[in-house]
N, C-alpha and C positions, 0 to 999 in steps of 0.2 A: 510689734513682733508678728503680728498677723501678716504683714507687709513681708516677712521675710520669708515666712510659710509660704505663701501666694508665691512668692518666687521660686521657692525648691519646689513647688506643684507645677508651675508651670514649664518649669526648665525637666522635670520629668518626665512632663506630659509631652514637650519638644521630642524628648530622647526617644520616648516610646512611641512620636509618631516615625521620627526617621528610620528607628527599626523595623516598624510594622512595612513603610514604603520601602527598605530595602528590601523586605522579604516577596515583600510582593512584585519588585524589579525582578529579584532570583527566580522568582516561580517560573517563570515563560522559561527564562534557560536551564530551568532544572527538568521541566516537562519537554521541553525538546530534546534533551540528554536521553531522557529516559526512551522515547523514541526509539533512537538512534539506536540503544543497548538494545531494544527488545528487538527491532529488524537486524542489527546483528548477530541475535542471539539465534533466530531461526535462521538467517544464512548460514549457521555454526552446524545448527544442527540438520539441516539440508545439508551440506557436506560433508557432516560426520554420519551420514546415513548410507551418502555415496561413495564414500570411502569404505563402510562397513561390506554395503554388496559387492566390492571389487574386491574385497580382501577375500570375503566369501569364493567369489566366481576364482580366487587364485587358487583358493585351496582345492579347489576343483576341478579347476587344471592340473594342478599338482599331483591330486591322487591320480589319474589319466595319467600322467605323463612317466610315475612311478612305476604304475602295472604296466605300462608297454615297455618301458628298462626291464624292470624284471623276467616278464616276457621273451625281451630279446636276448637277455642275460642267459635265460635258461635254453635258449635254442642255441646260443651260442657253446654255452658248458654242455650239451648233448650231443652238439655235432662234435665237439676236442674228444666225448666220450667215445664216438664211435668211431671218429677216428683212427686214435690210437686200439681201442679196441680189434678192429681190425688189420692195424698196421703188428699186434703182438700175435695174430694166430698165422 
């Protein structure tokens, strides 16, 4: 019976060497994975920065571009004002 222990020890000891060897096959491509994530991770966030200041610089066109509407809007509603203002006396 010892004969037959010896063989479920050994056929274990098989199984837990080819796991140990597949894990250690994975590792290389699990560390070059992981690589790849972290430089894509900062090209994500370099463009989600560049994207942040353009959004930025829009809104800042935008107020600009509002005041000078409004601006124009109100020279234009002053000159209809005296227009007619002077077209009624």
């Amino acid at each position: 019976m010892t004969n037959g222990h010896d063989n479920d020890l050994e056929a274990g000891m098989q199984r837990a060497e080819r796991i140990i060897a597949a894990l250690a096959d994975n590792q290389d491509a699990i560390q070059s994975e992981l690589r790849t994530l972290a430089k894509s991770q900062v090209l994500m966030s370099e463009s989600l920065t560049k994207l942040a200041q353009a959004q930025a610089d829009l809104v800042e066109t935008q107020k600009h571009g509002d005041e000078r509407l409004n601006a124009l809007s109100y020279y234009y509603f002053q000159r209809h004002l005296n227009e007619h203002s002077k077209g009624s006396n």
